[in-house]
C-alpha positions as a printed Julia matrix, in Angstrom:
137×3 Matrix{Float64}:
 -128.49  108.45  27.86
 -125.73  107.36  25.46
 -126.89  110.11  23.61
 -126.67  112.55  26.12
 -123.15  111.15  26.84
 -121.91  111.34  23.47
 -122.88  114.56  22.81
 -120.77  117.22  24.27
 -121.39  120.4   25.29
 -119.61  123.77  24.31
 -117.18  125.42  26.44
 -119.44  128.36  28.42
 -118.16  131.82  27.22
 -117.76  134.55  29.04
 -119.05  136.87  26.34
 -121.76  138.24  29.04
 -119.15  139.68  31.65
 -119.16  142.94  31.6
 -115.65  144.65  29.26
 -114.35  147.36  31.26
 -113.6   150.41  28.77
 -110.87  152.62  29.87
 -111.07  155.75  28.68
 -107.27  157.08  27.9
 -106.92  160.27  29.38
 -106.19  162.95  27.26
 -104.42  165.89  29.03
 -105.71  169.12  28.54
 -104.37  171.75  26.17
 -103.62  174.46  28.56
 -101.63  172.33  30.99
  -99.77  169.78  29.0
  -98.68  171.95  25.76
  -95.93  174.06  27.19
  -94.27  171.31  30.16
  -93.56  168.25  27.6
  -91.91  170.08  24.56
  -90.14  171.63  27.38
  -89.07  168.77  29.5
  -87.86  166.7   26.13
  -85.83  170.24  25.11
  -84.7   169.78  28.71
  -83.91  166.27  28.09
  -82.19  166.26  24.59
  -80.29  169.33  25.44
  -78.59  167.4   28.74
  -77.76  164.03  26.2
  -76.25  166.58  24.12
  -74.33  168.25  26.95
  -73.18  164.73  27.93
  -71.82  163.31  24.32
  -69.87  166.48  24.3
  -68.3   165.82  27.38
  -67.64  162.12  26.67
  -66.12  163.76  23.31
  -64.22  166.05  24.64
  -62.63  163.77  27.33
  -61.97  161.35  24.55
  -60.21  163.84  22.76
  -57.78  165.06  25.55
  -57.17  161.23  26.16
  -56.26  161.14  22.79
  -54.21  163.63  22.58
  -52.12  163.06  25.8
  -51.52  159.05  24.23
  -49.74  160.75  20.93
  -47.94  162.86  23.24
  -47.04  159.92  24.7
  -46.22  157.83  22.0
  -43.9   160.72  20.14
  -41.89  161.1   23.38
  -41.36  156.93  23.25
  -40.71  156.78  19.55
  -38.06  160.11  20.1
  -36.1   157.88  22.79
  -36.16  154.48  20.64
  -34.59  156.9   17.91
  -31.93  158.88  19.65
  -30.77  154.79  21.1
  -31.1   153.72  17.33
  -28.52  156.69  16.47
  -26.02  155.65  18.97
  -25.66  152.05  18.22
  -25.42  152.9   14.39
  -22.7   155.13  15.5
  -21.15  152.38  18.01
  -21.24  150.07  15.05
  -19.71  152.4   12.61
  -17.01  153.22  15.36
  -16.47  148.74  15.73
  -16.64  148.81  11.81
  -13.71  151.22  11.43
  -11.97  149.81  14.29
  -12.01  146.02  12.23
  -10.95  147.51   9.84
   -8.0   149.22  10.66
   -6.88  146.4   12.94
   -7.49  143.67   9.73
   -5.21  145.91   7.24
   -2.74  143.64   6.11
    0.24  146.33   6.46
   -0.68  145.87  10.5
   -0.67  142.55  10.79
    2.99  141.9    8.79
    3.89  144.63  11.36
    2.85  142.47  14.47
    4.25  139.16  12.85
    7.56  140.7   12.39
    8.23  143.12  15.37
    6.65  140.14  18.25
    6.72  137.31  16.96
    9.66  137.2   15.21
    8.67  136.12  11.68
   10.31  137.19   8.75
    9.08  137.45   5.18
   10.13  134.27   3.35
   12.56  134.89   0.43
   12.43  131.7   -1.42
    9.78  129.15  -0.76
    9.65  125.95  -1.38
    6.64  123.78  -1.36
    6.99  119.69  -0.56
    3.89  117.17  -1.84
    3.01  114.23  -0.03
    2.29  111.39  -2.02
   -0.47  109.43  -1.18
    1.29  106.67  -0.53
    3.92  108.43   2.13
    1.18  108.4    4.65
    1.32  105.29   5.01
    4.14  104.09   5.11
    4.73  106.3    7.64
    2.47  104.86   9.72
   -0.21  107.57   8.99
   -4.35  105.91   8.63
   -3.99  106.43   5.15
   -7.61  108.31   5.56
């Protein structure tokens, strides 16, 4: 009985069912020569109809975003002209109002000054500072 015990037995297999064979089904030449080449023409002519579309509207899109852009990049130019023209206009403008002639003009006619004849130029000593009551800094 140990024996028995000990010694196991093989899984059954199921080698004795019966396979079922399918047989593939082979259509016949008469009906299924001239409908498949057909449908796939069908078929491959439609995905070709369709990428040209999708082409074509990609192109147009295209197209109409350049437009787009060169009508942008015309306005960003004709505002670039006018402010190098405003600053040209300010650049002459500092410049005739920083001529020296102008200026002795203004100091003379408003503000009374006149042009100094002799000058005469005074140094501080270092020491004059502070005895005048200056920091001495």
């Amino acid at each position: 009985m140990a024996r028995a015990a000990a010694a196991r037995r093989p899984a059954p297999r199921y080698e004795d069912e019966p396979r079922v064979v399918r047989r593939r089904t082979v259509p016949s030449r008469a009906r299924g020569t001239q409908s498949a080449p057909r449908a796939r023409t069908v078929r491959l002519f439609f995905v070709f109809v369709v990428c040209l579309a999708v082409l074509g509207v990609g192109r147009v899109a295209l197209s109409f975003a350049v437009v787009q852009k060169s009508l942008q990049t015309d306005v960003v130019r004709t505002e670039q002209r006018r402010i190098e023209a405003v600053n040209a206009d300010l650049a002459a403008q500092v410049t005739r109002l920083g001529s020296a002639a102008r200026i002795r003009n203004i100091a003379q006619s408003q503000l009374g000054l006149v042009l100094a004849e002799r000058p005469i130029y005074l140094r501080a000593e270092a020491g004059a500072t502070r005895a005048a009551g200056g920091s001495g800094r």
